[in-house]
Predicted model as a PDB file, atoms N, CA, C, CB and O in Angstrom, pLDDT in the B-factor column:
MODEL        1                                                                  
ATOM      1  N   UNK A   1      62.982 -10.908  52.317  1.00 86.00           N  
ATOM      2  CA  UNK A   1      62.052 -10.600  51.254  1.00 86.00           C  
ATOM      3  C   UNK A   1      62.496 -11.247  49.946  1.00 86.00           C  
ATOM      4  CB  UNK A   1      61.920  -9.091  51.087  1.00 86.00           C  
ATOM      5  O   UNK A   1      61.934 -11.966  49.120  1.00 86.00           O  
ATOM      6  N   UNK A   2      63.750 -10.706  50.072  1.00 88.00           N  
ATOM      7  CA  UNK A   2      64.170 -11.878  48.557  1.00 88.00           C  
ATOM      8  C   UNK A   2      63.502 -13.577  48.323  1.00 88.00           C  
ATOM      9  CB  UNK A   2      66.108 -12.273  48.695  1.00 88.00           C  
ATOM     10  O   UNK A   2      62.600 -14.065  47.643  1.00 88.00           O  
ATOM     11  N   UNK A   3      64.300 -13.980  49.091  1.00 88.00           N  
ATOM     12  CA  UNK A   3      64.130 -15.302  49.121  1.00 88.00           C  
ATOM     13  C   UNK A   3      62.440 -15.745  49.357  1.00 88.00           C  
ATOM     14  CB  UNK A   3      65.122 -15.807  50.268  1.00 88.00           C  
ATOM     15  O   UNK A   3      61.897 -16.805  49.047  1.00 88.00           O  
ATOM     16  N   UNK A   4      62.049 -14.947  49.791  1.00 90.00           N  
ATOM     17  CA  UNK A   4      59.977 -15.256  49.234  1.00 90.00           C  
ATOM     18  C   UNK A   4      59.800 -14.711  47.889  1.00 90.00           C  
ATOM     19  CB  UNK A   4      58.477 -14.161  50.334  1.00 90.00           C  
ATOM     20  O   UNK A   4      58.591 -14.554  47.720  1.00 90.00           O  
ATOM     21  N   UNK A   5      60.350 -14.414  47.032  1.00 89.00           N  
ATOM     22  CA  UNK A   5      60.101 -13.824  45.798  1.00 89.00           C  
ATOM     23  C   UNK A   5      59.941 -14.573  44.894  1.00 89.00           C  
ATOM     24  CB  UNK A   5      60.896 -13.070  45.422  1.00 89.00           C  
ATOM     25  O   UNK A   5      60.913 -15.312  44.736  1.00 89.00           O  
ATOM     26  N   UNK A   6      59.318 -14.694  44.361  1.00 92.00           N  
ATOM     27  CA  UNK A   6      58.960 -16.028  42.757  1.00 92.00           C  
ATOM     28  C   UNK A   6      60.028 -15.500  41.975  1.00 92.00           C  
ATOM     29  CB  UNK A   6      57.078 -15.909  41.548  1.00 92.00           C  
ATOM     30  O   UNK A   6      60.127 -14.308  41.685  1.00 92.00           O  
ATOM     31  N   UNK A   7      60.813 -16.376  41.642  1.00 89.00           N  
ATOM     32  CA  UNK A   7      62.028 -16.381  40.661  1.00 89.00           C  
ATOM     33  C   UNK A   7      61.333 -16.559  39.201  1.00 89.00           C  
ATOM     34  CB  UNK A   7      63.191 -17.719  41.020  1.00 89.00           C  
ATOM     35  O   UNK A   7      61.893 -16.149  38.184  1.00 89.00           O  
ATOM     36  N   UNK A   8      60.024 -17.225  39.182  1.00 93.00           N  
ATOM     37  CA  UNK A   8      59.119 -17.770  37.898  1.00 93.00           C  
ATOM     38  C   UNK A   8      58.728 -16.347  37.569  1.00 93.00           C  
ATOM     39  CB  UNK A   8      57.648 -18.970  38.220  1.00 93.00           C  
ATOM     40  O   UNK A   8      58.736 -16.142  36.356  1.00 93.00           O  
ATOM     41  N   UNK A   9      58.370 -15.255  38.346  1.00 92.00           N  
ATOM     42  CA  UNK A   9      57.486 -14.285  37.978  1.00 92.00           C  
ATOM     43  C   UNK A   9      58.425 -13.015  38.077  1.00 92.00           C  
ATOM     44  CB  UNK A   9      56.148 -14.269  38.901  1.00 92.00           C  
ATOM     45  O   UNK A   9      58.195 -12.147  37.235  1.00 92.00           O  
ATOM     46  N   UNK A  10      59.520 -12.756  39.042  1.00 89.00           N  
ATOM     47  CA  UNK A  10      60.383 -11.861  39.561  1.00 89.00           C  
ATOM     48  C   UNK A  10      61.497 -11.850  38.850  1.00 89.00           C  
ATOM     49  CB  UNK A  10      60.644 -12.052  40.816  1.00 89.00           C  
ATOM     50  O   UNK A  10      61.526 -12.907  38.219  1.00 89.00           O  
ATOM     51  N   UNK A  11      62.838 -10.925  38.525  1.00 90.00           N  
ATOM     52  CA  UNK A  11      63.847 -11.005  38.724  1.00 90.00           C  
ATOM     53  C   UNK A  11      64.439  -9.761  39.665  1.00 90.00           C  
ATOM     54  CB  UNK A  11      64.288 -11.239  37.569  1.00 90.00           C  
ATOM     55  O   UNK A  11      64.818  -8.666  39.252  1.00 90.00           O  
ATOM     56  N   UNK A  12      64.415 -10.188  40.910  1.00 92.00           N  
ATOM     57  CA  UNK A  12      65.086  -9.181  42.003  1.00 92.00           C  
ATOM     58  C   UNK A  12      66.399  -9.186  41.832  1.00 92.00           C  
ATOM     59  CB  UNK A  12      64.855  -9.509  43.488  1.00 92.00           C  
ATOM     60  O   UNK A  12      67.175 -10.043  41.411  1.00 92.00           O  
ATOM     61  N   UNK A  13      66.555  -7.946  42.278  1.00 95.00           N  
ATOM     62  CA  UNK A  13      68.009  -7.200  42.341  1.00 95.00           C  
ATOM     63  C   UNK A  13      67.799  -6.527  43.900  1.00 95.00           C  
ATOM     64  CB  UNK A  13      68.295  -5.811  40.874  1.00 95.00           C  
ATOM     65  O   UNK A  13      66.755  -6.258  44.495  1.00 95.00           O  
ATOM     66  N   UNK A  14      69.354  -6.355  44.349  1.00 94.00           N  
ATOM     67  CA  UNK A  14      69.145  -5.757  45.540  1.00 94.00           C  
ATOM     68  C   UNK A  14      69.638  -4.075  45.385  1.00 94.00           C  
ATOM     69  CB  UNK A  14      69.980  -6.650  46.677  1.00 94.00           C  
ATOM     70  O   UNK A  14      70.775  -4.009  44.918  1.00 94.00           O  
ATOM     71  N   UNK A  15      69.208  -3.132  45.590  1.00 92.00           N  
ATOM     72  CA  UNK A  15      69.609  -2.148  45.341  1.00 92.00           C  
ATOM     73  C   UNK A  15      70.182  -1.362  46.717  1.00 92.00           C  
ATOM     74  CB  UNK A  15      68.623  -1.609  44.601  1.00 92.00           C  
ATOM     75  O   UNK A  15      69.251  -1.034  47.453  1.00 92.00           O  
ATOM     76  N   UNK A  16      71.433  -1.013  47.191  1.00 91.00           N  
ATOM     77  CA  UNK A  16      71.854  -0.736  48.153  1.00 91.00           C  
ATOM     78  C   UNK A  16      72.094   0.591  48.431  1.00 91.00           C  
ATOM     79  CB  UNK A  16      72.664  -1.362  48.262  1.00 91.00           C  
ATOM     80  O   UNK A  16      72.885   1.086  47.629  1.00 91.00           O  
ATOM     81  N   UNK A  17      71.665   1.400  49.343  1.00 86.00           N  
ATOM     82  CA  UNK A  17      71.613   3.090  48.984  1.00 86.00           C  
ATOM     83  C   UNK A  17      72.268   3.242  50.698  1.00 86.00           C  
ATOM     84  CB  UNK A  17      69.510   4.053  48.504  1.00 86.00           C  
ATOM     85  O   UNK A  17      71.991   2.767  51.799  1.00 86.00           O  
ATOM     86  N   UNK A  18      73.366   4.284  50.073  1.00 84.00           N  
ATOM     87  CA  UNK A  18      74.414   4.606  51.352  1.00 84.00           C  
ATOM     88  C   UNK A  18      74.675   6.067  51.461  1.00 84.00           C  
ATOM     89  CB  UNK A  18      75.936   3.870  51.176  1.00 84.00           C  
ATOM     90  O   UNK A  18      73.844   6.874  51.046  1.00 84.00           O  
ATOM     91  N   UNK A  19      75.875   6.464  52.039  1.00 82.00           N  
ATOM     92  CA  UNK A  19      75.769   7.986  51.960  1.00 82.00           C  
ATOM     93  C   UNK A  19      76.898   8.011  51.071  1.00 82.00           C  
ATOM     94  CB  UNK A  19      75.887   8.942  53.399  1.00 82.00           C  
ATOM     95  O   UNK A  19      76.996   9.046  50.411  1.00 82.00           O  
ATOM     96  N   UNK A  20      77.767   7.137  50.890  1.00 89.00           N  
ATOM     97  CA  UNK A  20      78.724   7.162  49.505  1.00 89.00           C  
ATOM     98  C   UNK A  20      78.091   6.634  48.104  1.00 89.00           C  
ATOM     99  CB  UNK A  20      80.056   6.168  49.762  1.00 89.00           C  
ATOM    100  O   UNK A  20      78.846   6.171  47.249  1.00 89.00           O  
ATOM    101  N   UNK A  21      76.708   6.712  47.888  1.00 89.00           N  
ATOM    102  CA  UNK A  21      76.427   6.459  46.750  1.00 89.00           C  
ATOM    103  C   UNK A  21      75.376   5.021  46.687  1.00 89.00           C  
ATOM    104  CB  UNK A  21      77.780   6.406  46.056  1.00 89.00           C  
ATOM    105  O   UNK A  21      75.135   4.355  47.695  1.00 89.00           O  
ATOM    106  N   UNK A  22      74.908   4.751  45.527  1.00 92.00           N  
ATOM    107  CA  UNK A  22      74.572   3.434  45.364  1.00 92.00           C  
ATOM    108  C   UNK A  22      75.334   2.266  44.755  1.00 92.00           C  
ATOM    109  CB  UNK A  22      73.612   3.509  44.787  1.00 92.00           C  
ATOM    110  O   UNK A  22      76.378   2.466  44.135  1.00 92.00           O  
ATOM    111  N   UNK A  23      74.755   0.880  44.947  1.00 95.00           N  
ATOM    112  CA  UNK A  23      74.856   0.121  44.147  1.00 95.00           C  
ATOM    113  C   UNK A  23      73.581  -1.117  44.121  1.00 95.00           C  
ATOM    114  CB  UNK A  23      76.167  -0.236  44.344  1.00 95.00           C  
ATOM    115  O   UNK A  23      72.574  -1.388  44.774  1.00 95.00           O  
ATOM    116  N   UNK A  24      74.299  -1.634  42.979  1.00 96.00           N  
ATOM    117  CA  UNK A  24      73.163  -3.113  42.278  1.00 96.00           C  
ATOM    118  C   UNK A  24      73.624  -4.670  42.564  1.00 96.00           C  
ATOM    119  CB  UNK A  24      73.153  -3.113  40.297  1.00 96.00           C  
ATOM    120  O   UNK A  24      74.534  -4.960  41.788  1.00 96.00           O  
ATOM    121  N   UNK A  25      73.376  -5.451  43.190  1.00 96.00           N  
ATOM    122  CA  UNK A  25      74.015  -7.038  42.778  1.00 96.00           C  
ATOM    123  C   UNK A  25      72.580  -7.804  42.738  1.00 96.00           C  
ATOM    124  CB  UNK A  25      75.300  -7.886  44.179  1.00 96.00           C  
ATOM    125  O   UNK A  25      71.708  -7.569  43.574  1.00 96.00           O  
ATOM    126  N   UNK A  26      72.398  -8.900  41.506  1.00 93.00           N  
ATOM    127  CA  UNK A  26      72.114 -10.068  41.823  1.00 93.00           C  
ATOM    128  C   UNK A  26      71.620 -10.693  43.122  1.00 93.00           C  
ATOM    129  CB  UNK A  26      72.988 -10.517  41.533  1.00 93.00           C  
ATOM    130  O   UNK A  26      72.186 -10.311  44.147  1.00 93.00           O  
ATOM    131  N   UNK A  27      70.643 -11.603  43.234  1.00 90.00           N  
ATOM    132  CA  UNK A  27      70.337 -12.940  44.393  1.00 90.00           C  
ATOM    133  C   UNK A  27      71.809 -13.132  44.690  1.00 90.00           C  
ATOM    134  CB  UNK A  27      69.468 -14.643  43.709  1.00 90.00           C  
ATOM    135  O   UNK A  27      71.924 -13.033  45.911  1.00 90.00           O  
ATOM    136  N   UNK A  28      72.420 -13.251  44.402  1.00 91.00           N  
ATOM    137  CA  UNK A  28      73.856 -14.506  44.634  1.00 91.00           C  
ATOM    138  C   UNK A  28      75.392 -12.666  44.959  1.00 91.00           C  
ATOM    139  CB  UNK A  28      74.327 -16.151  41.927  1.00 91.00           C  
ATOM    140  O   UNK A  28      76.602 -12.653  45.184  1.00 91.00           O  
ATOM    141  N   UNK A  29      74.452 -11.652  44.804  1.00 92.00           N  
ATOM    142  CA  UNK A  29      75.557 -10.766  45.487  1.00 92.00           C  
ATOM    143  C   UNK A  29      76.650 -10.329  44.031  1.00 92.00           C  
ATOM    144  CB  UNK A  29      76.521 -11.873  46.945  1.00 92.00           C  
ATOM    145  O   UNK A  29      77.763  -9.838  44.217  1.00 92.00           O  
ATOM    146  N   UNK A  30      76.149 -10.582  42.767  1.00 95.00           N  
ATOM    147  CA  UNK A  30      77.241 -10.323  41.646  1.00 95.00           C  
ATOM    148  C   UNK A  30      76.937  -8.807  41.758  1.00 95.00           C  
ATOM    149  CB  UNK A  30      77.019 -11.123  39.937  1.00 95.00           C  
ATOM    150  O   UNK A  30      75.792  -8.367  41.857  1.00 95.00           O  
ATOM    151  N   UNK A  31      78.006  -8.080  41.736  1.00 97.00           N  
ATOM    152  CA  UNK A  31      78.031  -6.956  40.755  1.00 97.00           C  
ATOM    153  C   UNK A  31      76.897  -6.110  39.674  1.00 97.00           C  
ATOM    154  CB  UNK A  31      78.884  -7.439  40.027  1.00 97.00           C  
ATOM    155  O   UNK A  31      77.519  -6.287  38.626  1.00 97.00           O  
ATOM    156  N   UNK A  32      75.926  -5.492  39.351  1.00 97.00           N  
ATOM    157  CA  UNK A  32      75.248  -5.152  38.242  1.00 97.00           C  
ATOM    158  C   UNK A  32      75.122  -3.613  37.681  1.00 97.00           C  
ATOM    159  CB  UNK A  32      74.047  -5.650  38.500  1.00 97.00           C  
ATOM    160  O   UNK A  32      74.617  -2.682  38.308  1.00 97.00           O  
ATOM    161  N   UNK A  33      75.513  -3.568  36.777  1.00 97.00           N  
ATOM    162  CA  UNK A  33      75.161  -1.768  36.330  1.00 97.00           C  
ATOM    163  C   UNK A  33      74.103  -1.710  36.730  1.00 97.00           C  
ATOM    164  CB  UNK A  33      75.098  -1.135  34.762  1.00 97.00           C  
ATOM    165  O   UNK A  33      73.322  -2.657  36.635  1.00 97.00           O  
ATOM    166  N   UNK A  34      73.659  -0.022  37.554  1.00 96.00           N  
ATOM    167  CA  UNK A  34      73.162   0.478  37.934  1.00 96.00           C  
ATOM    168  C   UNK A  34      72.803   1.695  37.243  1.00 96.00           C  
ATOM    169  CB  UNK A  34      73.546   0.383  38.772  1.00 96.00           C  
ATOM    170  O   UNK A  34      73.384   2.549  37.912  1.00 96.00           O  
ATOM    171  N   UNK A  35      72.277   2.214  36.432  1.00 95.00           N  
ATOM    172  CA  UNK A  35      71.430   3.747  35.754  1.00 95.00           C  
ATOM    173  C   UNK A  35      70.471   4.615  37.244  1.00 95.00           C  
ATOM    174  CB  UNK A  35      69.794   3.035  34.135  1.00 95.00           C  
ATOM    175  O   UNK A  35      69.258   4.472  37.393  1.00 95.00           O  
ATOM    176  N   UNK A  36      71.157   5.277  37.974  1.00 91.00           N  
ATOM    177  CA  UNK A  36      70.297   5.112  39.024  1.00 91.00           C  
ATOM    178  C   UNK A  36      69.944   6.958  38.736  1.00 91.00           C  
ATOM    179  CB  UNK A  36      71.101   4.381  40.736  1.00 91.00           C  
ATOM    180  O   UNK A  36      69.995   7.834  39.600  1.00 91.00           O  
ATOM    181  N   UNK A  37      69.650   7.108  37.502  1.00 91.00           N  
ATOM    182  CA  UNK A  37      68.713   8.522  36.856  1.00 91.00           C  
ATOM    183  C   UNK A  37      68.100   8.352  36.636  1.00 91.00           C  
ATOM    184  CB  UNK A  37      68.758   9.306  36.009  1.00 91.00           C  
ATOM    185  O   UNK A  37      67.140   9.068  36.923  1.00 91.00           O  
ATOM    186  N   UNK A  38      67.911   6.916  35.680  1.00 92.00           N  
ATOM    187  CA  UNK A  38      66.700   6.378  35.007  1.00 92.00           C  
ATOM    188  C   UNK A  38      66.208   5.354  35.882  1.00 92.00           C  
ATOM    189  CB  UNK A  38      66.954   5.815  33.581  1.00 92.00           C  
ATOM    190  O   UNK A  38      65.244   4.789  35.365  1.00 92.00           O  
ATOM    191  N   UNK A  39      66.511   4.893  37.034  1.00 92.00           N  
ATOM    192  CA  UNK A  39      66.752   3.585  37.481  1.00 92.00           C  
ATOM    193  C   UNK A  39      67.003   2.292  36.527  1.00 92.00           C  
ATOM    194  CB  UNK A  39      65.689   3.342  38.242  1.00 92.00           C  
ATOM    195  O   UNK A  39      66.385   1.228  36.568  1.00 92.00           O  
ATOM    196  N   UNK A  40      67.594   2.493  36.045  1.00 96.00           N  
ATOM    197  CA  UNK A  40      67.834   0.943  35.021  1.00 96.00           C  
ATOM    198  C   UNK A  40      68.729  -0.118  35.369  1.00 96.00           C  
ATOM    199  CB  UNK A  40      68.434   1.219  33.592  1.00 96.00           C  
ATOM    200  O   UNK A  40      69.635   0.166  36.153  1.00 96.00           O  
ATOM    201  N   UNK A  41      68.647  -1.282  34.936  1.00 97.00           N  
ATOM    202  CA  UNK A  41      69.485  -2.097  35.713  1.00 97.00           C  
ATOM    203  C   UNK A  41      69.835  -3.100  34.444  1.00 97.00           C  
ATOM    204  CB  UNK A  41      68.714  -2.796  37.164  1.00 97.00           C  
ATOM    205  O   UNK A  41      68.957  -3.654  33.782  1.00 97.00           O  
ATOM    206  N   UNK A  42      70.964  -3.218  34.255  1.00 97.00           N  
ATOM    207  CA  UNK A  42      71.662  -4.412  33.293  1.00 97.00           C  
ATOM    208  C   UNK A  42      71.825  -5.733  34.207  1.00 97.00           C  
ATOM    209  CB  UNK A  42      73.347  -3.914  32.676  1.00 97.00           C  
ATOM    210  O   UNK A  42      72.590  -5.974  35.140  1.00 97.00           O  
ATOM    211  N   UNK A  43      70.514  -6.724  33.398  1.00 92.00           N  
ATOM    212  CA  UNK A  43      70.609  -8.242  33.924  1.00 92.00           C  
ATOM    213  C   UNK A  43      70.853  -8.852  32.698  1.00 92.00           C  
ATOM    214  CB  UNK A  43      69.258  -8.918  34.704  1.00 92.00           C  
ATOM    215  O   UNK A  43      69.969  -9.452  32.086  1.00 92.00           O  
ATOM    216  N   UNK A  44      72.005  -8.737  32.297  1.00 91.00           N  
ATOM    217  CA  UNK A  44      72.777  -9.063  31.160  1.00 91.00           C  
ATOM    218  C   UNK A  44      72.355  -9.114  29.549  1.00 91.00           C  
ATOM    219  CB  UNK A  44      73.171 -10.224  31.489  1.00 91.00           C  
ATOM    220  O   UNK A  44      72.941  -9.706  28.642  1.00 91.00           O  
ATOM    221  N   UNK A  45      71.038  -8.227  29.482  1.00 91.00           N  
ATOM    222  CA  UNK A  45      70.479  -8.166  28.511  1.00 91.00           C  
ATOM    223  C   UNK A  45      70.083  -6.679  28.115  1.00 91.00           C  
ATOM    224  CB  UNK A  45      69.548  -9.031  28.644  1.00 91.00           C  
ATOM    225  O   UNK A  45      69.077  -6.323  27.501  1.00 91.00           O  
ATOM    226  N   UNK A  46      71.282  -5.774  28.695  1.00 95.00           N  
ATOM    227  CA  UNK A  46      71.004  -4.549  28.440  1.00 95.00           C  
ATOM    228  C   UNK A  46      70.161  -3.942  29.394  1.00 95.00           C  
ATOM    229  CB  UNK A  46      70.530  -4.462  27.275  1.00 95.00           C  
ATOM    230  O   UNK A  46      69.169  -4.509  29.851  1.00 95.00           O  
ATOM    231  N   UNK A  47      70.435  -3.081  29.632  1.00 96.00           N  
ATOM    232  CA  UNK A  47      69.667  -1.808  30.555  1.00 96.00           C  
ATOM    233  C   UNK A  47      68.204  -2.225  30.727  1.00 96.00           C  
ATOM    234  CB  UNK A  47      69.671  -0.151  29.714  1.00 96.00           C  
ATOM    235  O   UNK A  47      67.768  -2.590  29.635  1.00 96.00           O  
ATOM    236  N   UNK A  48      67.263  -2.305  31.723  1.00 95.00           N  
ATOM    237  CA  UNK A  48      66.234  -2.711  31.728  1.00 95.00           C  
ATOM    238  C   UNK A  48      65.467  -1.256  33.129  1.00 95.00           C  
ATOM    239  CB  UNK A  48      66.399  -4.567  32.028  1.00 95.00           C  
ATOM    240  O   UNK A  48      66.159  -0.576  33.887  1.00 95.00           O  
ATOM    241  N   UNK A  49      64.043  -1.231  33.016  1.00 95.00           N  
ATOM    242  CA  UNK A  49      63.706  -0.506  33.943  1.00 95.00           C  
ATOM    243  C   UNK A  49      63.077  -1.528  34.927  1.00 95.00           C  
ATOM    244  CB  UNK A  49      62.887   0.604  33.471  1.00 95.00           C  
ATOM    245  O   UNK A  49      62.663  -2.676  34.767  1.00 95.00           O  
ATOM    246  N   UNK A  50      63.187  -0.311  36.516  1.00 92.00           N  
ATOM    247  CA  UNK A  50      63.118  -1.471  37.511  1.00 92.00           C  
ATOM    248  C   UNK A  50      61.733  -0.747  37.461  1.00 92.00           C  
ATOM    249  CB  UNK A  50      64.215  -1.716  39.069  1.00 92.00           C  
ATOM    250  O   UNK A  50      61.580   0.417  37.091  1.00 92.00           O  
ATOM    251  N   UNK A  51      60.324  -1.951  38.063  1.00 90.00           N  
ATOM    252  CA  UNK A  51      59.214  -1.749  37.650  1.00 90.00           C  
ATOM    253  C   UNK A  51      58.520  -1.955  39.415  1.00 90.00           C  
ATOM    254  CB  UNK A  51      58.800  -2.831  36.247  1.00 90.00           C  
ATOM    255  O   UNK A  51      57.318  -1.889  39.673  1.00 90.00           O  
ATOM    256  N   UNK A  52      59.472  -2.170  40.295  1.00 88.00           N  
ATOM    257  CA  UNK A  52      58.427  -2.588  41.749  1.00 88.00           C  
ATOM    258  C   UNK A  52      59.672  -2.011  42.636  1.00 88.00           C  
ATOM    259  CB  UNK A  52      57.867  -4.732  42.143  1.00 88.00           C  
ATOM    260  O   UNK A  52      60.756  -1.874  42.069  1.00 88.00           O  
ATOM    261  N   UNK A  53      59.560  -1.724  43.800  1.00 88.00           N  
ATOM    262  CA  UNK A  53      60.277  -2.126  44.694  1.00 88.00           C  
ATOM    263  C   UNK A  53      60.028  -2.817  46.340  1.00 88.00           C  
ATOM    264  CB  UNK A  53      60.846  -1.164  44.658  1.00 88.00           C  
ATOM    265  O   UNK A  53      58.942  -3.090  46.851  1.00 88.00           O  
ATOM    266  N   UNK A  54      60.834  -2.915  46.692  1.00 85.00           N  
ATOM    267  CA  UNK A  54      60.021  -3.671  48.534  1.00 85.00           C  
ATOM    268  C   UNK A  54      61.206  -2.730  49.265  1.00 85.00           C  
ATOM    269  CB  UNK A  54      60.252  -6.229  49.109  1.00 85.00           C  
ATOM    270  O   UNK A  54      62.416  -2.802  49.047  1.00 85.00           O  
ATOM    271  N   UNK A  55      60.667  -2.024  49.990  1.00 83.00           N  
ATOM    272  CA  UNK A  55      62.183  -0.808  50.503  1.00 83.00           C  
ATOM    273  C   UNK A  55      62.226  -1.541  51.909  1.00 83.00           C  
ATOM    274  CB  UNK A  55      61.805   1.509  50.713  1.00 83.00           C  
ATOM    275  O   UNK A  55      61.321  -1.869  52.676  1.00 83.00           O  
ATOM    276  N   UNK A  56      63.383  -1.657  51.963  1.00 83.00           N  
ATOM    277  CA  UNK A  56      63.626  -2.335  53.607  1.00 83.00           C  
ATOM    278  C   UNK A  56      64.663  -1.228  53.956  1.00 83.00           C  
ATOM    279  CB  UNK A  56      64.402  -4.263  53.786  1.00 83.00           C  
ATOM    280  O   UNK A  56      65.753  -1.362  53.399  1.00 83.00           O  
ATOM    281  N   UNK A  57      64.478   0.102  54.982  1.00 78.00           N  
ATOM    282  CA  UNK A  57      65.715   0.904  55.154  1.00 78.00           C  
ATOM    283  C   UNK A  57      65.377   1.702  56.136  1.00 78.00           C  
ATOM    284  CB  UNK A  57      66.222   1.670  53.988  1.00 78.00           C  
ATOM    285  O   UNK A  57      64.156   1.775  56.275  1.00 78.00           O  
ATOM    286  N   UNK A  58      66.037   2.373  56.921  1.00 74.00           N  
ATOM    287  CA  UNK A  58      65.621   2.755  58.596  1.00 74.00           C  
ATOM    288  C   UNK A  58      66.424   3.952  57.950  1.00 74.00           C  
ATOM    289  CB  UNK A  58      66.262   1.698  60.367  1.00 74.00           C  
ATOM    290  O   UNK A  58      67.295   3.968  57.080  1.00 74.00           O  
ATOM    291  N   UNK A  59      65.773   5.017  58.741  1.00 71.00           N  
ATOM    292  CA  UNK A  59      66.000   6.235  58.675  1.00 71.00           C  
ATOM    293  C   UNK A  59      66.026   6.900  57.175  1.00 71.00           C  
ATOM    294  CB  UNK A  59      67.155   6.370  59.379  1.00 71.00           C  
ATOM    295  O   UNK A  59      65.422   6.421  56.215  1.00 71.00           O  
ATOM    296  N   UNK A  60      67.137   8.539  57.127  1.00 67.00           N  
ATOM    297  CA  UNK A  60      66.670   9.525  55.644  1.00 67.00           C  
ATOM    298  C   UNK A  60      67.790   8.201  54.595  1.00 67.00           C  
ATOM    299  CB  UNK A  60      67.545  12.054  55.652  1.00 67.00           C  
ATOM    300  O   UNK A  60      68.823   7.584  54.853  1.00 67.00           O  
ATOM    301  N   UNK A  61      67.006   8.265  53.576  1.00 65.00           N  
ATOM    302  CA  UNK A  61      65.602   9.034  52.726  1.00 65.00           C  
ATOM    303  C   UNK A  61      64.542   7.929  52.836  1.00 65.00           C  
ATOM    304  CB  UNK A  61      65.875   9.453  50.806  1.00 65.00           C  
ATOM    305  O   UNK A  61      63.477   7.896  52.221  1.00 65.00           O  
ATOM    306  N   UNK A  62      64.946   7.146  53.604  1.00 65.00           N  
ATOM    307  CA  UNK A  62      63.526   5.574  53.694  1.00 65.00           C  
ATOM    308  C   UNK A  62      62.312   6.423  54.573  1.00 65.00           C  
ATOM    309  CB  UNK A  62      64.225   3.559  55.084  1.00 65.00           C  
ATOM    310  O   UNK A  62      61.294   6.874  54.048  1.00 65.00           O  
ATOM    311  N   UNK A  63      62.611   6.518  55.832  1.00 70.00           N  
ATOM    312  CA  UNK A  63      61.630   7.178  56.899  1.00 70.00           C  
ATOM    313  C   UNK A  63      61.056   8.553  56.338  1.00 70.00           C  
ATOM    314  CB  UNK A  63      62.454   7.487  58.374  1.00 70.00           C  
ATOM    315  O   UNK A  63      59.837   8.714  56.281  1.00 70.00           O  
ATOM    316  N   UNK A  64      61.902   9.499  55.942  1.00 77.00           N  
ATOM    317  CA  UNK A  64      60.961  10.625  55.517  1.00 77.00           C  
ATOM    318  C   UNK A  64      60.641  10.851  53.981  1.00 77.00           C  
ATOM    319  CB  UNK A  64      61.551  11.904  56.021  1.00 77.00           C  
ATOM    320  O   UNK A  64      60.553  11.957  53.447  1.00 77.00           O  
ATOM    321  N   UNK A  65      60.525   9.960  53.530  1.00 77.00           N  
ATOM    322  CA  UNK A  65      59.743   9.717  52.181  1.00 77.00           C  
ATOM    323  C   UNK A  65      60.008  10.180  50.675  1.00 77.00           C  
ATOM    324  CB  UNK A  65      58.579  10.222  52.402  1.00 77.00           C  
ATOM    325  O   UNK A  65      59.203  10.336  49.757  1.00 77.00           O  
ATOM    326  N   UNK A  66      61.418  10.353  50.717  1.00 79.00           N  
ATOM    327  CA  UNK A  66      62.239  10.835  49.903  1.00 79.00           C  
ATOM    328  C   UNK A  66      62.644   9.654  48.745  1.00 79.00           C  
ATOM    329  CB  UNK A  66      63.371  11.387  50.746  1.00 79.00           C  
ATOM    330  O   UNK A  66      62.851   9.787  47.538  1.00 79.00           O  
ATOM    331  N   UNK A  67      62.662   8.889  49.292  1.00 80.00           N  
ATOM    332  CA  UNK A  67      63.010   7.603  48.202  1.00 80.00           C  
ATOM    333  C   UNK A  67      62.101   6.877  47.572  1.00 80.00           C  
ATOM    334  CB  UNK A  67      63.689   6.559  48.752  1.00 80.00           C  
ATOM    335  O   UNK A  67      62.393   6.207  46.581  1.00 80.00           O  
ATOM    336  N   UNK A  68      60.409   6.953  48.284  1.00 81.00           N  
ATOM    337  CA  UNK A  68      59.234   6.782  48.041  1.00 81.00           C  
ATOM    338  C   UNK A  68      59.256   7.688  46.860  1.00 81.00           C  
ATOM    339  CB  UNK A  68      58.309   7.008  49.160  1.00 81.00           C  
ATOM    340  O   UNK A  68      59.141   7.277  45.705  1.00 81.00           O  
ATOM    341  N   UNK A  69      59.425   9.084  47.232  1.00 82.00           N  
ATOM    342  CA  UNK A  69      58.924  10.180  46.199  1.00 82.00           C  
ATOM    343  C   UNK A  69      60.072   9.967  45.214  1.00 82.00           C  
ATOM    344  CB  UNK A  69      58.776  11.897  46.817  1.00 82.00           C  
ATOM    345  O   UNK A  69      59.728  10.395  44.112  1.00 82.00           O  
ATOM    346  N   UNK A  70      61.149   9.529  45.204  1.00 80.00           N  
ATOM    347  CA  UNK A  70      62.203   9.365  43.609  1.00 80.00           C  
ATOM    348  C   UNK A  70      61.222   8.233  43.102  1.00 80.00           C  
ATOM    349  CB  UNK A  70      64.337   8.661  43.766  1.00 80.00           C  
ATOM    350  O   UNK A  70      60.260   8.560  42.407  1.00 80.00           O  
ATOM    351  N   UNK A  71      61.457   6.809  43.460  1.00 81.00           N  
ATOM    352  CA  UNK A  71      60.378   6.079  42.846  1.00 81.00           C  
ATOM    353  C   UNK A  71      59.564   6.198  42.348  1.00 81.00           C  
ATOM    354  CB  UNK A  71      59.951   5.621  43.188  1.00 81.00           C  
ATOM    355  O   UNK A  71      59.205   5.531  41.377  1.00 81.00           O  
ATOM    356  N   UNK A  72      58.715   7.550  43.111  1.00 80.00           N  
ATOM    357  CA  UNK A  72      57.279   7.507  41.894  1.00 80.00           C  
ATOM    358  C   UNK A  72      57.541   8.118  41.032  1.00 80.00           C  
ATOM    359  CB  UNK A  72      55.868   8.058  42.174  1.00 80.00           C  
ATOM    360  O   UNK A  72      56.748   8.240  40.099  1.00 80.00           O  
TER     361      UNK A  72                                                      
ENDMDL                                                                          
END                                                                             
């Protein structure tokens, strides 16, 4: 999904959700602060809100709609 993403129109982040917590990196896998109360994301210009997502994730909280419902 990334790599079909307009870089002209997009700036994706990958957001990785585990049972030890989350995290944020960059296309290229860097490191990124993560605000994951507010969802905000520092792409080096200060805290920004994330405005879309594309959820790619098998099983809780992807399958029973728990991460759908934080998002909205």
């Amino acid at each position: 999904m990334m790599q079909s993403l307009s870089t002209a129109r997009y700036r994706g982040v990958y957001i990785t959700v585990t049972r030890e917590g989350w995290a944020c990196s960059d296309r290229d896998e860097r490191p990124l602060t993560l605000d994951r109360s507010a969802l905000l994301v520092d792409l080096g210009e200060g805290l920004e809100p994330v405005s879309g997502a594309l959820i790619a994730i098998h099983g809780s909280p992807g399958d029973n709609g728990l991460l759908q419902g934080y998002l909205d």
